[in-house]
N, CA, C and O atoms as a GROMACS GRO file, in nm:
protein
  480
    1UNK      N    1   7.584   7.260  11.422
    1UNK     CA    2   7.678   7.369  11.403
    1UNK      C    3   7.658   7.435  11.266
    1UNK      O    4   7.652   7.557  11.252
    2UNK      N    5   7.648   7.336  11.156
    2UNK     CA    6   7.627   7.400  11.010
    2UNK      C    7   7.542   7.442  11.044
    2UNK      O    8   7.584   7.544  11.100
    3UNK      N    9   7.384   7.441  11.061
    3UNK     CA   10   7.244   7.459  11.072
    3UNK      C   11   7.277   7.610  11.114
    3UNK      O   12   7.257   7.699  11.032
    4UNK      N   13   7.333   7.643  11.258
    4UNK     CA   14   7.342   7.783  11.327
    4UNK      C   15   7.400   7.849  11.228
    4UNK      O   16   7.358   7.956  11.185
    5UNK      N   17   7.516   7.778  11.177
    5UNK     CA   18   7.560   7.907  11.079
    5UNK      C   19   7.504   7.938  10.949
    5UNK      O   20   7.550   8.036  10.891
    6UNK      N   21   7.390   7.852  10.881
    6UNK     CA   22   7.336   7.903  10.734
    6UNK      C   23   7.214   7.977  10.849
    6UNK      O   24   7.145   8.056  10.784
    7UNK      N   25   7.175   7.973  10.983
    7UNK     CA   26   7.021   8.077  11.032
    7UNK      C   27   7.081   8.179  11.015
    7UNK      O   28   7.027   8.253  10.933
    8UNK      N   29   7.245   8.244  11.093
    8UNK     CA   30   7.288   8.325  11.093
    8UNK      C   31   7.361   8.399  10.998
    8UNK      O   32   7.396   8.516  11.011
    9UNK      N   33   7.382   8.328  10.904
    9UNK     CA   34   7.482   8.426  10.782
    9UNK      C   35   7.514   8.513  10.776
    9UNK      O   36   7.625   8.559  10.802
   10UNK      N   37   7.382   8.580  10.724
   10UNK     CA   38   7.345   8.733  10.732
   10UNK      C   39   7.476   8.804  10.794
   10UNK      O   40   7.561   8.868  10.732
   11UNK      N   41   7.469   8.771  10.951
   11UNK     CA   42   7.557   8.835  11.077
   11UNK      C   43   7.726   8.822  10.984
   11UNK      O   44   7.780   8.919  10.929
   12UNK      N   45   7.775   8.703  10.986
   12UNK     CA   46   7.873   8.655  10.897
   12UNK      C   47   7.905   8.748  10.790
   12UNK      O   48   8.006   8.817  10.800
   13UNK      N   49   7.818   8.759  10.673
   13UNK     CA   50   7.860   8.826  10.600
   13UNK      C   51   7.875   8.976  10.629
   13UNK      O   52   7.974   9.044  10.601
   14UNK      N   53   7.804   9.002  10.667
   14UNK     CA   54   7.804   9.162  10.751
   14UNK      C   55   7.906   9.156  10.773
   14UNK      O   56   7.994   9.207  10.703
   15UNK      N   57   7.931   9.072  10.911
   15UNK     CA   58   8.120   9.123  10.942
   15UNK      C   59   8.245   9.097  10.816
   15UNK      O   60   8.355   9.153  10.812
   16UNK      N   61   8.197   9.009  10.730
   16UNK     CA   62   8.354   9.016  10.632
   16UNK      C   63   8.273   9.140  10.518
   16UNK      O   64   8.342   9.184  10.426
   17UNK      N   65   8.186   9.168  10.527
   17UNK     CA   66   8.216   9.290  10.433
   17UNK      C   67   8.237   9.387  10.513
   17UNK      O   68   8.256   9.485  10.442
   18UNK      N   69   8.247   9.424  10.654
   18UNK     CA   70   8.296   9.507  10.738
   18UNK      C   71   8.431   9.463  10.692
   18UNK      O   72   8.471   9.504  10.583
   19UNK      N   73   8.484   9.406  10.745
   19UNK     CA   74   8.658   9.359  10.733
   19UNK      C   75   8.768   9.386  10.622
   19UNK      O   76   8.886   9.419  10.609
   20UNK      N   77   8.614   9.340  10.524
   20UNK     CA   78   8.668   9.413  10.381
   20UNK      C   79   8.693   9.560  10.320
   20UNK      O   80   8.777   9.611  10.246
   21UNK      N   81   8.592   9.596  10.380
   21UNK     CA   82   8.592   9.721  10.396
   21UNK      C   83   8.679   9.816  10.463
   21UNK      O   84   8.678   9.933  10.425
   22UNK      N   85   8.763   9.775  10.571
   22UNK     CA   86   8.858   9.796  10.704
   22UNK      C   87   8.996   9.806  10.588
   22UNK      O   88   9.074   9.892  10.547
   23UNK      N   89   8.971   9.681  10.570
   23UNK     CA   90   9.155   9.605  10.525
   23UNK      C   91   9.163   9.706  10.391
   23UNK      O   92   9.259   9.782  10.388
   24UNK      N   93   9.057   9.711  10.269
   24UNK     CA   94   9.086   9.817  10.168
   24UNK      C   95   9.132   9.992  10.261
   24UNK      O   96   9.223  10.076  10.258
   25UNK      N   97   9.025   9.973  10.319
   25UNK     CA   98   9.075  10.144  10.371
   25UNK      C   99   9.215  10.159  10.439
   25UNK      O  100   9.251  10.274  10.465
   26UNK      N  101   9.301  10.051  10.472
   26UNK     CA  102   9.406  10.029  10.581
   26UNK      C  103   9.505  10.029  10.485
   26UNK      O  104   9.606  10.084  10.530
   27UNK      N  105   9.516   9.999  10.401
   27UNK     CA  106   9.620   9.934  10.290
   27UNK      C  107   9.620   9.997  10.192
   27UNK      O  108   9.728  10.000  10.132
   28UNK      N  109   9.512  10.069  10.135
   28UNK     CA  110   9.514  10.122   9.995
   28UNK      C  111   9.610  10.245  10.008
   28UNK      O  112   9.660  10.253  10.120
   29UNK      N  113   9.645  10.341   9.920
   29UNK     CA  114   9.698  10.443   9.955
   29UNK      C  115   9.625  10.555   9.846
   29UNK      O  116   9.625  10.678   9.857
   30UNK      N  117   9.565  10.476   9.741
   30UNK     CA  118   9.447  10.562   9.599
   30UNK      C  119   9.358  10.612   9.724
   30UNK      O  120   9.340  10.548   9.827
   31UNK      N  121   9.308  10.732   9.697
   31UNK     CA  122   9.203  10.787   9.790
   31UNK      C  123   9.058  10.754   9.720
   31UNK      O  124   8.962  10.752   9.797
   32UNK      N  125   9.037  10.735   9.614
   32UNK     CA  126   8.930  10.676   9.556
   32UNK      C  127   8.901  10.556   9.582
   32UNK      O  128   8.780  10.535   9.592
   33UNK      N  129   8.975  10.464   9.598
   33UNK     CA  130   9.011  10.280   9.664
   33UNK      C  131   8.953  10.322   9.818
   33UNK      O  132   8.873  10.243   9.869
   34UNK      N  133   8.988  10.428   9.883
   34UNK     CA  134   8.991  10.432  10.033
   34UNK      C  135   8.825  10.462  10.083
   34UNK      O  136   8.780  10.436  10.194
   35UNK      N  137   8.734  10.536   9.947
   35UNK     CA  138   8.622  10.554   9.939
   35UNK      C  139   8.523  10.397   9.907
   35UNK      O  140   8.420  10.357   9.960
   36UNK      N  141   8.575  10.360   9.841
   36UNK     CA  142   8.523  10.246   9.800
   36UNK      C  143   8.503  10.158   9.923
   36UNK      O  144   8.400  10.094   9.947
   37UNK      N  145   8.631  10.162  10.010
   37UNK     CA  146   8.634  10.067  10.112
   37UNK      C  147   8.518  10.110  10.224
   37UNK      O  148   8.479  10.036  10.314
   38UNK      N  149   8.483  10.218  10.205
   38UNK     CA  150   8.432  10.304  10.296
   38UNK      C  151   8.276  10.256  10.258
   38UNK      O  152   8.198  10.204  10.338
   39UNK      N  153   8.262  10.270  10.186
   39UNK     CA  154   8.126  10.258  10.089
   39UNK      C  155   8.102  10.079  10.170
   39UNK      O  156   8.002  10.066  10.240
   40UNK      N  157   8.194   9.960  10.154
   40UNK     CA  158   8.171   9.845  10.122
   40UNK      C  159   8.182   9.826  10.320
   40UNK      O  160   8.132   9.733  10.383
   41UNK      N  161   8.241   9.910  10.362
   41UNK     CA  162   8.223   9.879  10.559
   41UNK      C  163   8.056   9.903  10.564
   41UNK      O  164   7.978   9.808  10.570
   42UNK      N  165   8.023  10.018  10.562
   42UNK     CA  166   7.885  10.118  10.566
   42UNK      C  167   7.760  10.022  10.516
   42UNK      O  168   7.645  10.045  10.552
   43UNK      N  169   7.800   9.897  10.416
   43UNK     CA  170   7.690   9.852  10.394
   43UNK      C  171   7.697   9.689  10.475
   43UNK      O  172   7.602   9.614  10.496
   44UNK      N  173   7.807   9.670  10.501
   44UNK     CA  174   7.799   9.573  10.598
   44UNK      C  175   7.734   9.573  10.707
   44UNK      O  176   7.677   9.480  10.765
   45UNK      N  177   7.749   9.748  10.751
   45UNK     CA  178   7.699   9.811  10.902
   45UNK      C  179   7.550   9.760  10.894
   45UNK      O  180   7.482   9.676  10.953
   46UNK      N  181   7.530   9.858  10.781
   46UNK     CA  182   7.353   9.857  10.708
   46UNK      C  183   7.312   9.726  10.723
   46UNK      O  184   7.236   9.715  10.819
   47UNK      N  185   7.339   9.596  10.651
   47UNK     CA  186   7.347   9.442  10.652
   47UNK      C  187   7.304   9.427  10.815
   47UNK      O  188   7.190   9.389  10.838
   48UNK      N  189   7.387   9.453  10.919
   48UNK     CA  190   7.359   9.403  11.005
   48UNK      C  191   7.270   9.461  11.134
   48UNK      O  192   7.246   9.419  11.247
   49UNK      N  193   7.243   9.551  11.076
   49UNK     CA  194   7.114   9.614  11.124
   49UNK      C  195   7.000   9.597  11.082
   49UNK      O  196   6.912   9.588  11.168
   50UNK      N  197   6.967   9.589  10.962
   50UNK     CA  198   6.884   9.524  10.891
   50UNK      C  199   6.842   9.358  10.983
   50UNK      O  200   6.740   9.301  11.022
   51UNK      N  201   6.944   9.339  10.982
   51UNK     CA  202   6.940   9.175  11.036
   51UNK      C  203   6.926   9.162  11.145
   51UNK      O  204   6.883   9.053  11.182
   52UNK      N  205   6.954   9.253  11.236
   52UNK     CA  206   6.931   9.270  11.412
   52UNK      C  207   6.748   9.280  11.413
   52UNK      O  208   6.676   9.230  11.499
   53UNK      N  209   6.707   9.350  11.307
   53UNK     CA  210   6.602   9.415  11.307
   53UNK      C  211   6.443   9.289  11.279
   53UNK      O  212   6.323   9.314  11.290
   54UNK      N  213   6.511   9.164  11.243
   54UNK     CA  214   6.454   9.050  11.141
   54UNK      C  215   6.432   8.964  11.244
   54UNK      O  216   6.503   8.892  11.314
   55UNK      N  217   6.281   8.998  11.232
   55UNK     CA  218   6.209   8.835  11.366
   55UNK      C  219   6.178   8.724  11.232
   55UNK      O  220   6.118   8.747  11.127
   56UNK      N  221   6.228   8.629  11.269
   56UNK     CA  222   6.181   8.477  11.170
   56UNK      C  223   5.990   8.444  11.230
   56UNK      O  224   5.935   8.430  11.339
   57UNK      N  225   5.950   8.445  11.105
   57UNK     CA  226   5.812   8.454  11.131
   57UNK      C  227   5.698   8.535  11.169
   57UNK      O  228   5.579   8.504  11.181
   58UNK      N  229   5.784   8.687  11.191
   58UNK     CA  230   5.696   8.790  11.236
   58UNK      C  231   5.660   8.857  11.149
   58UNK      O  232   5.738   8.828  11.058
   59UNK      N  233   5.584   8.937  11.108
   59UNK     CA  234   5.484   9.032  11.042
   59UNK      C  235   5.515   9.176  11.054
   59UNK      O  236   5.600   9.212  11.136
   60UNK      N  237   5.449   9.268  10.974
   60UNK     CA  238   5.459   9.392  10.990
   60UNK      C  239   5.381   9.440  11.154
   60UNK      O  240   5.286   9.386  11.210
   61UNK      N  241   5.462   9.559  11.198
   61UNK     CA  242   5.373   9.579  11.351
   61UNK      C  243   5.182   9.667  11.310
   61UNK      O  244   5.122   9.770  11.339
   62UNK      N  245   5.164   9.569  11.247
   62UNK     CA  246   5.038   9.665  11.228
   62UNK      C  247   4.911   9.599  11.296
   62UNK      O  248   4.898   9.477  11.286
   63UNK      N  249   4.829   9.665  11.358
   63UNK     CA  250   4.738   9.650  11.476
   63UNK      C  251   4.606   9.475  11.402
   63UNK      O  252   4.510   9.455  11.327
   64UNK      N  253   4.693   9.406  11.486
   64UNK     CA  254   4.591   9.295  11.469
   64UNK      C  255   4.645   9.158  11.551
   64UNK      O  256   4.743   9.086  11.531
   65UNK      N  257   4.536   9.154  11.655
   65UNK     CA  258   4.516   9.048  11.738
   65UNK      C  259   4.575   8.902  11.709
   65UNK      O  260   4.636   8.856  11.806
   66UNK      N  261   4.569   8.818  11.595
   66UNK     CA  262   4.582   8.706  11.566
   66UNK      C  263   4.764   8.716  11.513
   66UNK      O  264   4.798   8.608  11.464
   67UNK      N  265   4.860   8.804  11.514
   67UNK     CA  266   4.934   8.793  11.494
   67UNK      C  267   5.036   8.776  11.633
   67UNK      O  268   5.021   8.844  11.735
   68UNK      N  269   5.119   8.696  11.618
   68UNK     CA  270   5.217   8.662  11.763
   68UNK      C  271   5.325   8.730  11.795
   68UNK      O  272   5.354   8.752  11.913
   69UNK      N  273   5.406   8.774  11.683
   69UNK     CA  274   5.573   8.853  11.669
   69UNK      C  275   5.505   8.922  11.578
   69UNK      O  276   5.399   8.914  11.516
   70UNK      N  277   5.629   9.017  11.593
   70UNK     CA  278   5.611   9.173  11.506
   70UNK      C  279   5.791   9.182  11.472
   70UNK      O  280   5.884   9.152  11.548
   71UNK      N  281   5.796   9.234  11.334
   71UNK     CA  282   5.897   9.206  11.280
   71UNK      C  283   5.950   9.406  11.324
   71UNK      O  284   5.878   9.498  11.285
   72UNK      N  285   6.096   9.435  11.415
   72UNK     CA  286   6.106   9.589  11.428
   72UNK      C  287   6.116   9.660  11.301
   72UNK      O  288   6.193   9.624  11.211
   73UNK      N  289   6.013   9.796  11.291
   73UNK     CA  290   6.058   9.895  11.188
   73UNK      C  291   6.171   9.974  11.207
   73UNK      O  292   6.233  10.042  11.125
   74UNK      N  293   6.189   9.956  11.322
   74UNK     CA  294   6.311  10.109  11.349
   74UNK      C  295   6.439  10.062  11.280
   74UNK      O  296   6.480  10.147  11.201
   75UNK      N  297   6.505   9.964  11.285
   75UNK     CA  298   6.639   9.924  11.209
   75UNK      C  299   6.600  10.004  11.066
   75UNK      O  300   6.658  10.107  11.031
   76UNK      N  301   6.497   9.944  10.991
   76UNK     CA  302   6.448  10.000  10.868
   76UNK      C  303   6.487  10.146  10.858
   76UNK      O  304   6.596  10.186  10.819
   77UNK      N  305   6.417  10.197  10.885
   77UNK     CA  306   6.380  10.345  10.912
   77UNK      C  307   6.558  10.435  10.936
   77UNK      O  308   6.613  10.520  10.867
   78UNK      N  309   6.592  10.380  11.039
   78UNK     CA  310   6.742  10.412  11.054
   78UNK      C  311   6.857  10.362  10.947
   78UNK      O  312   6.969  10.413  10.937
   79UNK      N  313   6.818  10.278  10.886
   79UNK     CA  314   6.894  10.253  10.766
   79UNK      C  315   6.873  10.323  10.659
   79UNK      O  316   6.979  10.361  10.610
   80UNK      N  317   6.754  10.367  10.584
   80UNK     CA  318   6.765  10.422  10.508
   80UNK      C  319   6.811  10.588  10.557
   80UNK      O  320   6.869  10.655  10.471
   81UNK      N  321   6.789  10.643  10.677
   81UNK     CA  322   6.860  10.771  10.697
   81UNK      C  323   7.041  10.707  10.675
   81UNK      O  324   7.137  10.758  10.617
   82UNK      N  325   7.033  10.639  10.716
   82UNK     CA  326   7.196  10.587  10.688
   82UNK      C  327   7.256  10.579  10.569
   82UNK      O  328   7.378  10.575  10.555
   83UNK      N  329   7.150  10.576  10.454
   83UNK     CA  330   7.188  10.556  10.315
   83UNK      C  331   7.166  10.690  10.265
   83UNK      O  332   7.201  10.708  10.148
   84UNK      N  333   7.129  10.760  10.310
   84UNK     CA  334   7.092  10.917  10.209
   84UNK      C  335   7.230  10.945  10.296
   84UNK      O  336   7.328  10.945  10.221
   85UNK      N  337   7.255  10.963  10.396
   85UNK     CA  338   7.415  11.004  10.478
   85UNK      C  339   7.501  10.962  10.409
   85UNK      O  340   7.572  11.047  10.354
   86UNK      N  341   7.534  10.797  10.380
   86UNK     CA  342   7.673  10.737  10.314
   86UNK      C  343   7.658  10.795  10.177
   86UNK      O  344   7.766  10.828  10.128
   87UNK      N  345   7.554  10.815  10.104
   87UNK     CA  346   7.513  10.880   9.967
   87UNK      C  347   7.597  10.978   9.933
   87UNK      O  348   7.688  10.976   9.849
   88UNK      N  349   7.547  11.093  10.028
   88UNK     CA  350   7.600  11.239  10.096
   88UNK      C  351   7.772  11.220  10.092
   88UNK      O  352   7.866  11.258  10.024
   89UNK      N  353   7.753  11.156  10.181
   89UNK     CA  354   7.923  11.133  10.208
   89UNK      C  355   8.002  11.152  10.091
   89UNK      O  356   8.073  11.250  10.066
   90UNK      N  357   7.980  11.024  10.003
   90UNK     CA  358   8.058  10.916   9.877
   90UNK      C  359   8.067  11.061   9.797
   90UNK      O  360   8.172  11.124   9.780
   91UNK      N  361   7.940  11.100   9.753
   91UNK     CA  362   7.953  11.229   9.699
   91UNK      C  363   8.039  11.376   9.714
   91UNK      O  364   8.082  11.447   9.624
   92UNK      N  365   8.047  11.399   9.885
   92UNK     CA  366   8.134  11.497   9.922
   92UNK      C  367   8.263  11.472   9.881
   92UNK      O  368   8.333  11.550   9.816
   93UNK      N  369   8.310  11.295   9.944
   93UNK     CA  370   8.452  11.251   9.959
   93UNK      C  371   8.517  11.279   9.814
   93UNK      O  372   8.627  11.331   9.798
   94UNK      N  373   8.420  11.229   9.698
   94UNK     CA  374   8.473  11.207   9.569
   94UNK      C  375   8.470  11.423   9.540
   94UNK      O  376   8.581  11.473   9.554
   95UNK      N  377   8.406  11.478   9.522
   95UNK     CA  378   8.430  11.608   9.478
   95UNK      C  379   8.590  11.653   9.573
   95UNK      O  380   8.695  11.697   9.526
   96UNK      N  381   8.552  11.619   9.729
   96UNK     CA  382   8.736  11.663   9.687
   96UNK      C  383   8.826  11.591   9.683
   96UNK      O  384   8.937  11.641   9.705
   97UNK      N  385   8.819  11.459   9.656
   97UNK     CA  386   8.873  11.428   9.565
   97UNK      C  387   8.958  11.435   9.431
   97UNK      O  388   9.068  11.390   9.396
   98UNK      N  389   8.829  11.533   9.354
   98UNK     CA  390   8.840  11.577   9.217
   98UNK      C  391   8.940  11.730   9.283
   98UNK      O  392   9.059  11.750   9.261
   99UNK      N  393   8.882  11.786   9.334
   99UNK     CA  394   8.976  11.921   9.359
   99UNK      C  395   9.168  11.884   9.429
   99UNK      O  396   9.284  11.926   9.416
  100UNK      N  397   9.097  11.793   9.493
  100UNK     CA  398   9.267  11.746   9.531
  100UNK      C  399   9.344  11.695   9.449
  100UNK      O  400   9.465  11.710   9.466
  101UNK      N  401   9.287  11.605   9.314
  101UNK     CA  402   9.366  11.570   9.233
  101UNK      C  403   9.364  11.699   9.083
  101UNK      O  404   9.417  11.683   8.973
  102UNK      N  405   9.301  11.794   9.124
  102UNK     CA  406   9.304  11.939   9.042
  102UNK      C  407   9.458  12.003   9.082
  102UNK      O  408   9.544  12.035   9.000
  103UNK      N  409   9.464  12.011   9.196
  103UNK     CA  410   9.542  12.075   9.297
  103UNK      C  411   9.711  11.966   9.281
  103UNK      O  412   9.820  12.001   9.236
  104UNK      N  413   9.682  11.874   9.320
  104UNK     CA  414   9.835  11.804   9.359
  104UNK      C  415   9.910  11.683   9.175
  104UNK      O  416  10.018  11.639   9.135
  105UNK      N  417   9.766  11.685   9.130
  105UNK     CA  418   9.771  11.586   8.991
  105UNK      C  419   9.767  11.456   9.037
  105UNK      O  420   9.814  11.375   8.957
  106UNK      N  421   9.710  11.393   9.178
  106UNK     CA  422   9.733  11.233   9.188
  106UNK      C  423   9.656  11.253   9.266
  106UNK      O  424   9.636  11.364   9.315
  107UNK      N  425   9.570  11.107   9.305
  107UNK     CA  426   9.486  11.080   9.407
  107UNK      C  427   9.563  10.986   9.493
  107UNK      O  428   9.504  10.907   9.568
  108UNK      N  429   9.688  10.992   9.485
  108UNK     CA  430   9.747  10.880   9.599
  108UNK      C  431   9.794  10.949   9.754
  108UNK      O  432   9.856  11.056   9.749
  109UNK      N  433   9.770  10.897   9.866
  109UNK     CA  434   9.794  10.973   9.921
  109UNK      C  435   9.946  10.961   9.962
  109UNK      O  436  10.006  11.055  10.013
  110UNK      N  437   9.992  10.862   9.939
  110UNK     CA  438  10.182  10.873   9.988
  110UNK      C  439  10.226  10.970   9.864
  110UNK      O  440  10.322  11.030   9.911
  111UNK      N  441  10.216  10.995   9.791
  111UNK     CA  442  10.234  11.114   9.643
  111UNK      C  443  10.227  11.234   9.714
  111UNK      O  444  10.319  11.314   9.734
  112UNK      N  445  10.051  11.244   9.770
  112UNK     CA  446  10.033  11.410   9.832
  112UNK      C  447  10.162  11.428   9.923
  112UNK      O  448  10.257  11.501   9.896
  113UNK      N  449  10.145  11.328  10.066
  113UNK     CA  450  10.205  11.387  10.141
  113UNK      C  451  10.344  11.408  10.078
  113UNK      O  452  10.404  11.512  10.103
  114UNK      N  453  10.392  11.326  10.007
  114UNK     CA  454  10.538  11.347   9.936
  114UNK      C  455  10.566  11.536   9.890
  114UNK      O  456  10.645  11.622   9.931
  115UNK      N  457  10.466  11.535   9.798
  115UNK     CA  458  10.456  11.691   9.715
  115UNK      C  459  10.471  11.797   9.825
  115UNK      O  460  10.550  11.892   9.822
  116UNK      N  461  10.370  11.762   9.937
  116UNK     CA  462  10.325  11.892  10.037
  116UNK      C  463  10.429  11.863  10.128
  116UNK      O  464  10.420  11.944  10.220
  117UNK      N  465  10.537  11.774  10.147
  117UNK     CA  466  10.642  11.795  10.242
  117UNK      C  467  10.760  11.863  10.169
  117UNK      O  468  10.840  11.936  10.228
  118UNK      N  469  10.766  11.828  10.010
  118UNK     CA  470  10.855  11.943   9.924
  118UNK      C  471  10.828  12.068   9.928
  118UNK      O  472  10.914  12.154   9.912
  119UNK      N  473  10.687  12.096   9.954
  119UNK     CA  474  10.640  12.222   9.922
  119UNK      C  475  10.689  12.323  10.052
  119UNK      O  476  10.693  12.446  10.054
  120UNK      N  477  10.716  12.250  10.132
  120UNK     CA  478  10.700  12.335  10.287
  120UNK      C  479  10.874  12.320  10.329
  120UNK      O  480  10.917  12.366  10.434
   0.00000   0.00000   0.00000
């Protein structure tokens, strides 16, 4: 039982930094905290794709007879488009961010909605 779970970890940790990632975004109410959480799900995702992607003992798929397993590139390949995206993202989320806390003076969001239900 120990044995399966130090082959598998990887999988393991993936899901509690998913979870972690979940429970900050669920609970926080800082919209900067809610990015963070966002950031720390996205690389769990990454983690376990990466790890879907991982033959034990296989090699790169490059053309040669004497090799038995081939380790997949595509997880690879799709992960790093996944990382220039969450990049993208972190970057968009935080600029308005900055304009929302230009605009209202707080990055919390029980504050905003507070202000913008006075406002109306």
């Amino acid at each position: 039982m120990v044995n399966q779970l130090m082959t598998n970890l990887h999988y393991l940790v993936a899901m509690i930094l998913f979870i972690i990632g979940f429970h900050t975004m669920l609970t926080h109410s800082n919209l900067i905290k809610k990015v963070i959480g966002m950031n720390i799900m996205e690389t769990g995702i990454f983690l376990l794709f990466i790890s879907i992607g991982y033959v034990r003992g296989g090699s790169a798929p490059i053309i040669n007879d004497s090799i038995a397993s081939y380790v997949n590139p595509l997880p690879s390949a799709l992960i790093l488009t996944g990382i220039v995206v969450g990049v993208s993202l972190t970057a968009f989320s935080l600029s308005m961010i900055l304009k929302i806390y230009h605009y209202y003076g707080t990055v919390d969001s029980d504050e905003i909605m507070k202000i913008k239900d006075a406002e109306e």
